[in-house]
N, CA, C, O and CB atoms as a CASP TS submission, in Angstrom:
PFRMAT TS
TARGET T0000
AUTHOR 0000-0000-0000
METHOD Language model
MODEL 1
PARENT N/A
ATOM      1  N   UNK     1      89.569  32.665  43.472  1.00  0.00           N
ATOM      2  CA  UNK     1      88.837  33.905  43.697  1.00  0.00           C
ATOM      3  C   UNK     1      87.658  33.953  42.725  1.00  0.00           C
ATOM      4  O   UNK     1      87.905  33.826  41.526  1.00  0.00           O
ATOM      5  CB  UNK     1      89.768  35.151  43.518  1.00  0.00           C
ATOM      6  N   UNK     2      86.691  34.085  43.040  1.00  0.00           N
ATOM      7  CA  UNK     2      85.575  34.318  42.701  1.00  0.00           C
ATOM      8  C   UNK     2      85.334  35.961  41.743  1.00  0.00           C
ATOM      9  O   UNK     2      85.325  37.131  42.127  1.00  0.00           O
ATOM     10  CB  UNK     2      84.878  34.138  44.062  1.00  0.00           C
ATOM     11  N   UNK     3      85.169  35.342  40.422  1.00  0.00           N
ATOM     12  CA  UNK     3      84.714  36.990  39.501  1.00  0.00           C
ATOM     13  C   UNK     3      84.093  37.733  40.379  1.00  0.00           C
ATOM     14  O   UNK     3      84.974  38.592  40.413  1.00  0.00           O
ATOM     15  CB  UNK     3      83.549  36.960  38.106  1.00  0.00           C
ATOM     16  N   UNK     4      82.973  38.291  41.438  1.00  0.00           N
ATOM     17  CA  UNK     4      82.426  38.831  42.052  1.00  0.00           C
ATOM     18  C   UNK     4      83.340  39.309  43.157  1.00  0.00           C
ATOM     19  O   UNK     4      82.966  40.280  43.814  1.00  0.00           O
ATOM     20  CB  UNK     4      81.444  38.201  42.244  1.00  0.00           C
ATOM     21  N   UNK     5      84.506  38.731  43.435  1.00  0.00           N
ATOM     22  CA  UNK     5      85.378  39.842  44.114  1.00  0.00           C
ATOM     23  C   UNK     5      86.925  40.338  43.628  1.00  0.00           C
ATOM     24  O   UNK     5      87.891  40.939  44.097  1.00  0.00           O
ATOM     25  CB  UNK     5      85.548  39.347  45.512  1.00  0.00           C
ATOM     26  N   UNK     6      86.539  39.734  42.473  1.00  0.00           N
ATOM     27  CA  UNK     6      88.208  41.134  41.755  1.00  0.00           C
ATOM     28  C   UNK     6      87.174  41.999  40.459  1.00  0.00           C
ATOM     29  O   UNK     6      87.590  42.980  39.842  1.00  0.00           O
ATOM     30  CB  UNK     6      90.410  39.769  40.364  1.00  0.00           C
ATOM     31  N   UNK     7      85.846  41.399  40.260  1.00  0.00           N
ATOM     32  CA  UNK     7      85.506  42.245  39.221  1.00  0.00           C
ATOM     33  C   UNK     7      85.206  43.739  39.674  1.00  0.00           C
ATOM     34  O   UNK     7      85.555  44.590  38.855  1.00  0.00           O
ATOM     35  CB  UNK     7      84.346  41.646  38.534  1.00  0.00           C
ATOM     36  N   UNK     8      84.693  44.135  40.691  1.00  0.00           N
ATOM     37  CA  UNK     8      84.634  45.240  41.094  1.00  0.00           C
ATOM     38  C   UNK     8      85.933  46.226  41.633  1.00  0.00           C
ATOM     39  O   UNK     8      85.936  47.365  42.101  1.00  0.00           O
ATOM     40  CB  UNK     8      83.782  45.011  41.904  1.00  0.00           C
ATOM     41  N   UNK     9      86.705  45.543  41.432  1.00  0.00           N
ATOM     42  CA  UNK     9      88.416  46.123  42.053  1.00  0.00           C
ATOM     43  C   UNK     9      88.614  46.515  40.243  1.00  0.00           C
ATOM     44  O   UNK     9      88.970  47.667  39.994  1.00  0.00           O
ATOM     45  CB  UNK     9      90.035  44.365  43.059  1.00  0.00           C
ATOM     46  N   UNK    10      88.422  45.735  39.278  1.00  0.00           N
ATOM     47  CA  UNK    10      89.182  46.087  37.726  1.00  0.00           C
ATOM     48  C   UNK    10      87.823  47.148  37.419  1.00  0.00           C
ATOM     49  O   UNK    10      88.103  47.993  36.568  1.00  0.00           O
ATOM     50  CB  UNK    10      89.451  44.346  36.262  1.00  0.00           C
ATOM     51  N   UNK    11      86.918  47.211  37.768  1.00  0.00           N
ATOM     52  CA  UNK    11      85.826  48.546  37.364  1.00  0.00           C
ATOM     53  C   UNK    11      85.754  49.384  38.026  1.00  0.00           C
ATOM     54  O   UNK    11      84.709  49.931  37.673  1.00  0.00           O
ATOM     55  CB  UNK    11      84.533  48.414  37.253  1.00  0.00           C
ATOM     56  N   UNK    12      86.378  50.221  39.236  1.00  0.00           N
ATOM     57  CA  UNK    12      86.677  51.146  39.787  1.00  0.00           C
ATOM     58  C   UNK    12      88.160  51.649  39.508  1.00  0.00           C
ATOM     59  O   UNK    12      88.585  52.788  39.702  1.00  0.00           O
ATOM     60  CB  UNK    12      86.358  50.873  40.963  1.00  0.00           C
ATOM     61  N   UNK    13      88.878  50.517  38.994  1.00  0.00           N
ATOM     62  CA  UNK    13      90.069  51.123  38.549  1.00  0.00           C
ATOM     63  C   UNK    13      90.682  51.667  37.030  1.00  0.00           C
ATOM     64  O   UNK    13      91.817  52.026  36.713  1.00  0.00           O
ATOM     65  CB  UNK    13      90.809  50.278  38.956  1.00  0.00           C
ATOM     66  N   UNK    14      89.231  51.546  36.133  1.00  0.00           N
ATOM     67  CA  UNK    14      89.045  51.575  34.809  1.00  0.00           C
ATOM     68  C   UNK    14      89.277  50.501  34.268  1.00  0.00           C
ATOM     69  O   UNK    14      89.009  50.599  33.071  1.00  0.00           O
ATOM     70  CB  UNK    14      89.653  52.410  34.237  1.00  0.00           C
ATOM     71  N   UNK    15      89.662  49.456  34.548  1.00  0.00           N
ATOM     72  CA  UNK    15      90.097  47.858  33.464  1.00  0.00           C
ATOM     73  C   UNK    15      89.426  47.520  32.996  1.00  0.00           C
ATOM     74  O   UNK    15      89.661  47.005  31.902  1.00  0.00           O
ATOM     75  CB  UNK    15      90.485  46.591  33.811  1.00  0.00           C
ATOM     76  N   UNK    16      87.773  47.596  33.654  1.00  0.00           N
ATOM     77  CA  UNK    16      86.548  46.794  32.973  1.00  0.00           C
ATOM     78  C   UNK    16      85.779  48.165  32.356  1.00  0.00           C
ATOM     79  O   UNK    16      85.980  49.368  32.528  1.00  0.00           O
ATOM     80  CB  UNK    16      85.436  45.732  34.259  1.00  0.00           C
ATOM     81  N   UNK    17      84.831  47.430  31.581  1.00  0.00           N
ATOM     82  CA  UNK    17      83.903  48.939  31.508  1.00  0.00           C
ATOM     83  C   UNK    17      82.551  48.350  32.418  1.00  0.00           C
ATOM     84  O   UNK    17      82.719  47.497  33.290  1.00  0.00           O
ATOM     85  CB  UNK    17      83.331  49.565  29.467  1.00  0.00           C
ATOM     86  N   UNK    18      81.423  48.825  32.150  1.00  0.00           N
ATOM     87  CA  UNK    18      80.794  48.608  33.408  1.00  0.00           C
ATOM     88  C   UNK    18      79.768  47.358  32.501  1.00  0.00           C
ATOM     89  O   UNK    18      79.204  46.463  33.130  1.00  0.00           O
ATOM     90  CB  UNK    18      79.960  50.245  34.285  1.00  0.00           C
ATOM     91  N   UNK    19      79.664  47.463  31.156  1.00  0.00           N
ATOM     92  CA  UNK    19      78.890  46.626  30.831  1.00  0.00           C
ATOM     93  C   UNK    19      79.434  45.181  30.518  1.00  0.00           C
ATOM     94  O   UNK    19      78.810  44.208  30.095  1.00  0.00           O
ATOM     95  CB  UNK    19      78.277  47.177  29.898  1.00  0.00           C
ATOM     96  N   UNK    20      80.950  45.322  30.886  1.00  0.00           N
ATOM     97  CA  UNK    20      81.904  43.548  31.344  1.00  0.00           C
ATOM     98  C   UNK    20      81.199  43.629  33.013  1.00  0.00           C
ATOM     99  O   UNK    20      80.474  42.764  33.506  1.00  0.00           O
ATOM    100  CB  UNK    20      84.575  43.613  31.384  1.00  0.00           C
ATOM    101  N   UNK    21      81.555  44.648  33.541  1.00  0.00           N
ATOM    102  CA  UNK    21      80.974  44.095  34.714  1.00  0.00           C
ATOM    103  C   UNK    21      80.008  43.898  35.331  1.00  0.00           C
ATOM    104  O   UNK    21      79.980  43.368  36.442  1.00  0.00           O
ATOM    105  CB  UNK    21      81.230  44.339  35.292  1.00  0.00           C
ATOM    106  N   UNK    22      79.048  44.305  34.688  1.00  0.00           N
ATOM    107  CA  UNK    22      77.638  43.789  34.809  1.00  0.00           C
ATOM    108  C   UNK    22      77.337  42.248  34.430  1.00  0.00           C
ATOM    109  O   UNK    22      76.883  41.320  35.099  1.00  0.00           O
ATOM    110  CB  UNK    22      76.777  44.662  33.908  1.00  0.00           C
ATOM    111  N   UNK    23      77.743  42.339  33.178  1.00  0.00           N
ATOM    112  CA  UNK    23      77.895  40.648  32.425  1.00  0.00           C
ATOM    113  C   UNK    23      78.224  40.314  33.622  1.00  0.00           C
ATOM    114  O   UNK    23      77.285  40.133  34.397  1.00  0.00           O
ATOM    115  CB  UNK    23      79.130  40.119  31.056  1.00  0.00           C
ATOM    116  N   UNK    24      79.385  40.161  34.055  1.00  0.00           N
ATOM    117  CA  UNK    24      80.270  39.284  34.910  1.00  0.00           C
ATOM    118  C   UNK    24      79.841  38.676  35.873  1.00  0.00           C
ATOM    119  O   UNK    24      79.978  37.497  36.199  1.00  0.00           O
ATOM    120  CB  UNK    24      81.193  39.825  35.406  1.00  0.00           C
ATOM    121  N   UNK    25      78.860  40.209  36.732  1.00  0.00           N
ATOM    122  CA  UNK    25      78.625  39.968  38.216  1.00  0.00           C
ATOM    123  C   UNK    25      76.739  39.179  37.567  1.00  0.00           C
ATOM    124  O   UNK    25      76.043  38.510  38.330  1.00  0.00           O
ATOM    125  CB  UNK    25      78.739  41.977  39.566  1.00  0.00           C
ATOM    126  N   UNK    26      76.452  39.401  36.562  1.00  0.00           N
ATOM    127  CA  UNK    26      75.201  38.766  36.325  1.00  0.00           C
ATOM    128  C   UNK    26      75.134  37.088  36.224  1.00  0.00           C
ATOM    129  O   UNK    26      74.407  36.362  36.902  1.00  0.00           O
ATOM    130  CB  UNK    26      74.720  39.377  35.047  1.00  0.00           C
ATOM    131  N   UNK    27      76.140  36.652  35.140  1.00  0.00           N
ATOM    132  CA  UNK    27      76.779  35.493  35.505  1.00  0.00           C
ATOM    133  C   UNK    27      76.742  34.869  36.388  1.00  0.00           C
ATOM    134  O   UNK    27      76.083  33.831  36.448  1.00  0.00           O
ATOM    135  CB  UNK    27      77.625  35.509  35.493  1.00  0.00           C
ATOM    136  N   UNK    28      77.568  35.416  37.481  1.00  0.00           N
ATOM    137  CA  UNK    28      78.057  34.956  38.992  1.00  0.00           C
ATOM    138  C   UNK    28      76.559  34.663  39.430  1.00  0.00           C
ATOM    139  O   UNK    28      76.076  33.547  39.240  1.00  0.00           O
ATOM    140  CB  UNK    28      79.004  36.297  40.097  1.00  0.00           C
ATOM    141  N   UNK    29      75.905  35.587  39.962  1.00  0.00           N
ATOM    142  CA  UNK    29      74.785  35.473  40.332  1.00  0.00           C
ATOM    143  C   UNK    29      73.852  34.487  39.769  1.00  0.00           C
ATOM    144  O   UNK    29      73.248  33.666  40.460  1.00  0.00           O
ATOM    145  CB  UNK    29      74.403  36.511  40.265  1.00  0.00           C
ATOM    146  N   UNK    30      73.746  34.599  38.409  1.00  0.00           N
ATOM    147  CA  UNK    30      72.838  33.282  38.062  1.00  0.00           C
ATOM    148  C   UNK    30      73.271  31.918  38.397  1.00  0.00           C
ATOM    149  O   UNK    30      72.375  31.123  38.684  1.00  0.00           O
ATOM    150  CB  UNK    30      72.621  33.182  36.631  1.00  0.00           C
ATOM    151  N   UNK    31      74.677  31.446  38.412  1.00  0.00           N
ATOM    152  CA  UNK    31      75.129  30.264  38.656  1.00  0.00           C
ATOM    153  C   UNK    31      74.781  29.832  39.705  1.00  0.00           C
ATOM    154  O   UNK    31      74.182  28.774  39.894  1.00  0.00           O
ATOM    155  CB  UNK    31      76.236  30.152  38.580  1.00  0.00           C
ATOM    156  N   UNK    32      75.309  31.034  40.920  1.00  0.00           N
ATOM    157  CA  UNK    32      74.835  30.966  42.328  1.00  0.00           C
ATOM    158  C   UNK    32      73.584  30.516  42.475  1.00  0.00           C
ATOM    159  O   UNK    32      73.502  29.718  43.408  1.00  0.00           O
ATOM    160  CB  UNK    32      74.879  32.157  42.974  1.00  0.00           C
ATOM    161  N   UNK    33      72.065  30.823  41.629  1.00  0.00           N
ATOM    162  CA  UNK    33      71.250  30.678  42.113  1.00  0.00           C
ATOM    163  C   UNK    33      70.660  29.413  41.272  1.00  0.00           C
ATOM    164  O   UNK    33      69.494  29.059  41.445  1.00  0.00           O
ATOM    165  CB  UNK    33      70.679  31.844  42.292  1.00  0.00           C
ATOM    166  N   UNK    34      71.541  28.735  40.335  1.00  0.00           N
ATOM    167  CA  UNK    34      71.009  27.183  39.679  1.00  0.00           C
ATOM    168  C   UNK    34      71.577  26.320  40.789  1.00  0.00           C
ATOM    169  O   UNK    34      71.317  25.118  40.839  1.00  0.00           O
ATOM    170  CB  UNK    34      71.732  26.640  37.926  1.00  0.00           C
ATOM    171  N   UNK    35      72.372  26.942  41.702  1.00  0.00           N
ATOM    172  CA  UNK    35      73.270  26.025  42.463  1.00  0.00           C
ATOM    173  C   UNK    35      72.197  25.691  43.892  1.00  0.00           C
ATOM    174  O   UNK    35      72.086  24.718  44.637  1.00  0.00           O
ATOM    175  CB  UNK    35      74.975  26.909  42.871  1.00  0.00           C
ATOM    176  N   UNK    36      71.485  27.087  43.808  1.00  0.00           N
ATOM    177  CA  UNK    36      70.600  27.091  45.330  1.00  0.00           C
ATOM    178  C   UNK    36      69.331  25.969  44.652  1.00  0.00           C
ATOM    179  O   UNK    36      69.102  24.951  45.306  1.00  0.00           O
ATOM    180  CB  UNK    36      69.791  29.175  45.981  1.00  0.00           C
ATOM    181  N   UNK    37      68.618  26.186  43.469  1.00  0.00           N
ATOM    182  CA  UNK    37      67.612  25.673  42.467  1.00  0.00           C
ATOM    183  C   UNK    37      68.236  24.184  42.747  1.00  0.00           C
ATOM    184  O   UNK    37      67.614  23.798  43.737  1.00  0.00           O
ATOM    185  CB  UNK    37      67.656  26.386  40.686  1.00  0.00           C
ATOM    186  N   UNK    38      68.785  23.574  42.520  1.00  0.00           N
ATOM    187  CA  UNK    38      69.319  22.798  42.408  1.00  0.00           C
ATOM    188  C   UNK    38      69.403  21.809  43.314  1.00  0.00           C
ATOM    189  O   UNK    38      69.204  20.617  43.080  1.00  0.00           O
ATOM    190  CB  UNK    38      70.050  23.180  42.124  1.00  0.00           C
ATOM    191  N   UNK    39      69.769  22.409  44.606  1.00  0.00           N
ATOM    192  CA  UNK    39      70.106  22.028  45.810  1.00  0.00           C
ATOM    193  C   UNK    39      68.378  21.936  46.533  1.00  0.00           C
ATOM    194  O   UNK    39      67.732  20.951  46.892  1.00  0.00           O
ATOM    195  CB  UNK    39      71.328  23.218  46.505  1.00  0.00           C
ATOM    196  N   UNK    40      68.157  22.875  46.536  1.00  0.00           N
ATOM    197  CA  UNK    40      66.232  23.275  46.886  1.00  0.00           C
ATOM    198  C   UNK    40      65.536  21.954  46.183  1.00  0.00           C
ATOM    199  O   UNK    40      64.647  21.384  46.816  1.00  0.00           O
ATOM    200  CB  UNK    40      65.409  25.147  45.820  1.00  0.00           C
ATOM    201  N   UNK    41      65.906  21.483  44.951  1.00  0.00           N
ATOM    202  CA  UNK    41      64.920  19.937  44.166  1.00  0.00           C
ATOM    203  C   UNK    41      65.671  18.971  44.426  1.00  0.00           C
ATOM    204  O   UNK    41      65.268  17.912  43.944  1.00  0.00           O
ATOM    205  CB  UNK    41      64.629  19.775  42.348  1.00  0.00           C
ATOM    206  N   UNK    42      66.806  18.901  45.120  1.00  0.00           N
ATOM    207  CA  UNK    42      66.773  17.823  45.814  1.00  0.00           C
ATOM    208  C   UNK    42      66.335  17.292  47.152  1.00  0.00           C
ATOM    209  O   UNK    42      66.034  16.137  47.453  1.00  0.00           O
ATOM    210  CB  UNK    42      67.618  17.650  45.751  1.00  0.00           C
ATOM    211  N   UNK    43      66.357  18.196  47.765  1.00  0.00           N
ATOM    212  CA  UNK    43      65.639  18.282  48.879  1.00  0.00           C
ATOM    213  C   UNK    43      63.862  17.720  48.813  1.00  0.00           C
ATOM    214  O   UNK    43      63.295  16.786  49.380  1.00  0.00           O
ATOM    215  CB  UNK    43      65.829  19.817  49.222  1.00  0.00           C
ATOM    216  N   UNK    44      63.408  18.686  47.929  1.00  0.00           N
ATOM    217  CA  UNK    44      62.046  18.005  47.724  1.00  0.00           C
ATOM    218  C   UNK    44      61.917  16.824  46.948  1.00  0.00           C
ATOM    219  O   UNK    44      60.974  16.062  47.160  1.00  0.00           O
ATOM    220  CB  UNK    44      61.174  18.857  47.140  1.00  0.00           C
ATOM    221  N   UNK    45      62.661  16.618  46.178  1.00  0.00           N
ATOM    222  CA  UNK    45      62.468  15.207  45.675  1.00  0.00           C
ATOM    223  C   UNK    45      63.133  14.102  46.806  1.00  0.00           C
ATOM    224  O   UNK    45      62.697  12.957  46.680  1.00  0.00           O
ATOM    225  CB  UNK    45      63.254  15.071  44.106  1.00  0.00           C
ATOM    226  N   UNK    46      64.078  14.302  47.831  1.00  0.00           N
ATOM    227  CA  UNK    46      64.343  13.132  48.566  1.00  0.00           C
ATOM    228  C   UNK    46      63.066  13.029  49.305  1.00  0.00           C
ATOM    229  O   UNK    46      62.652  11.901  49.571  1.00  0.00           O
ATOM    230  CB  UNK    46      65.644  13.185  49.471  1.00  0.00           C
ATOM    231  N   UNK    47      62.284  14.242  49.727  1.00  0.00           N
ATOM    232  CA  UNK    47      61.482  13.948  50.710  1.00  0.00           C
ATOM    233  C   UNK    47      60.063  13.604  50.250  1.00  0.00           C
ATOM    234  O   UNK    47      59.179  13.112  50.952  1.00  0.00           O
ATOM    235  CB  UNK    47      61.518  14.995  51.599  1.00  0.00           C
ATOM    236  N   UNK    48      59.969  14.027  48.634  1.00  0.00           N
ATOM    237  CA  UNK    48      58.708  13.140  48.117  1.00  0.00           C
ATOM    238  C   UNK    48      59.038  11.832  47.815  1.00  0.00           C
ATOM    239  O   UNK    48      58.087  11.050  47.802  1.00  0.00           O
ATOM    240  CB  UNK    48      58.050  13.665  46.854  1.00  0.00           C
ATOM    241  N   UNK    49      60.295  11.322  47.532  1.00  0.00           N
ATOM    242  CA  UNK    49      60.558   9.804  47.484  1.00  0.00           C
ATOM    243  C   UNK    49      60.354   9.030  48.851  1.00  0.00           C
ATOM    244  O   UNK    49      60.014   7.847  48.857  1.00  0.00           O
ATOM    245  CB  UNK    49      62.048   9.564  47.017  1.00  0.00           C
ATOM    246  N   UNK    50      60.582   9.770  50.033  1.00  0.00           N
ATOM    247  CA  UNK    50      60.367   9.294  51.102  1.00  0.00           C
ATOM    248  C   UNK    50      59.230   9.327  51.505  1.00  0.00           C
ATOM    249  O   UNK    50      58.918   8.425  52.283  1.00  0.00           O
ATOM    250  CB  UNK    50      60.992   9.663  51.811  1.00  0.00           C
ATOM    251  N   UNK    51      58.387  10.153  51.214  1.00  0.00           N
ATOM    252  CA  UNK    51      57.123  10.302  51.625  1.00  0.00           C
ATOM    253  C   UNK    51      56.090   9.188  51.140  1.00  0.00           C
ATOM    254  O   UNK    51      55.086   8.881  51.782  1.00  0.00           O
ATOM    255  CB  UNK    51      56.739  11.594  51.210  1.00  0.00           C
ATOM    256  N   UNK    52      56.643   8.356  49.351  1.00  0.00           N
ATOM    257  CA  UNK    52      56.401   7.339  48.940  1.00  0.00           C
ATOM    258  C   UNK    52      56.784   6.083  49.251  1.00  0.00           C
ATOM    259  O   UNK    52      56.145   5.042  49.096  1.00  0.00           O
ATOM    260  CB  UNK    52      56.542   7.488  48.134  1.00  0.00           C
ATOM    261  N   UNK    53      58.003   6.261  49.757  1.00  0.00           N
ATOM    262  CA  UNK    53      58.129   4.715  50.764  1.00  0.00           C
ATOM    263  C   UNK    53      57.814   5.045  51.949  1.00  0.00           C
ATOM    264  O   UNK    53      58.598   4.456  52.694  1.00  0.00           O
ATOM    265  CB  UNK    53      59.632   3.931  50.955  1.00  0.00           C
ATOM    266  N   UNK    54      56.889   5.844  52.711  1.00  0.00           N
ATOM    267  CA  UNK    54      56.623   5.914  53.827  1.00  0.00           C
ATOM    268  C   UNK    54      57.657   5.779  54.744  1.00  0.00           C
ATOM    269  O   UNK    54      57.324   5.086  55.706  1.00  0.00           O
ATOM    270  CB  UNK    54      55.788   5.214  53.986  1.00  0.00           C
ATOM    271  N   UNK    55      58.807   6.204  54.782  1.00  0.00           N
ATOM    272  CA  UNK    55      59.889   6.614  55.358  1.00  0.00           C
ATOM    273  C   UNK    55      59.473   8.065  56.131  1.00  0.00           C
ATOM    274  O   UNK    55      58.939   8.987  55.514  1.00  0.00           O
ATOM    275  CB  UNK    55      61.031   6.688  54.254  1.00  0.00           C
ATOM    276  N   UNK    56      59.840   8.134  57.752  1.00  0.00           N
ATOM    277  CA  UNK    56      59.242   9.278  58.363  1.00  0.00           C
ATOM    278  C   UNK    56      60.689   9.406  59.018  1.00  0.00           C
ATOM    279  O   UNK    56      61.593   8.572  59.077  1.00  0.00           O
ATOM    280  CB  UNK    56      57.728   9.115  59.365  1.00  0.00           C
ATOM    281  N   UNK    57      60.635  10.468  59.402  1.00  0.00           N
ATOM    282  CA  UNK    57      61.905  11.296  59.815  1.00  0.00           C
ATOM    283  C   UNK    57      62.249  11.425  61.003  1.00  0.00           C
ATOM    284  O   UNK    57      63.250  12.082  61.287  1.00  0.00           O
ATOM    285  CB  UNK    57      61.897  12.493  59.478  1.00  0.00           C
TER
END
């Protein structure tokens, strides 16, 4: 289970305070988006390596 779906179940029920769950869900989110970053430069780097061996699609 993913922090982004029990962290909001422990901060409506008082467990967290809101500035754990902010951390938490901020976290989540940034990882998520080194993961998209990440995924997005490989993409352009396979297709500028290909574009250098003249490899067409």
């Amino acid at each position: 289970m993913t922090p982004s779906l029990n962290n909001p179940e422990k901060y409506m029920n008082g467990l967290s305070t809101y500035n754990e769950w902010y951390s938490i869900e901020n976290d989540y989110i940034n990882s998520e988006r080194s993961v998209l970053n990440a995924r997005m430069n490989e993409i352009i780097y396979d297709a500028a390596w290909k574009n250098i061996l003249g490899i067409s699609q």
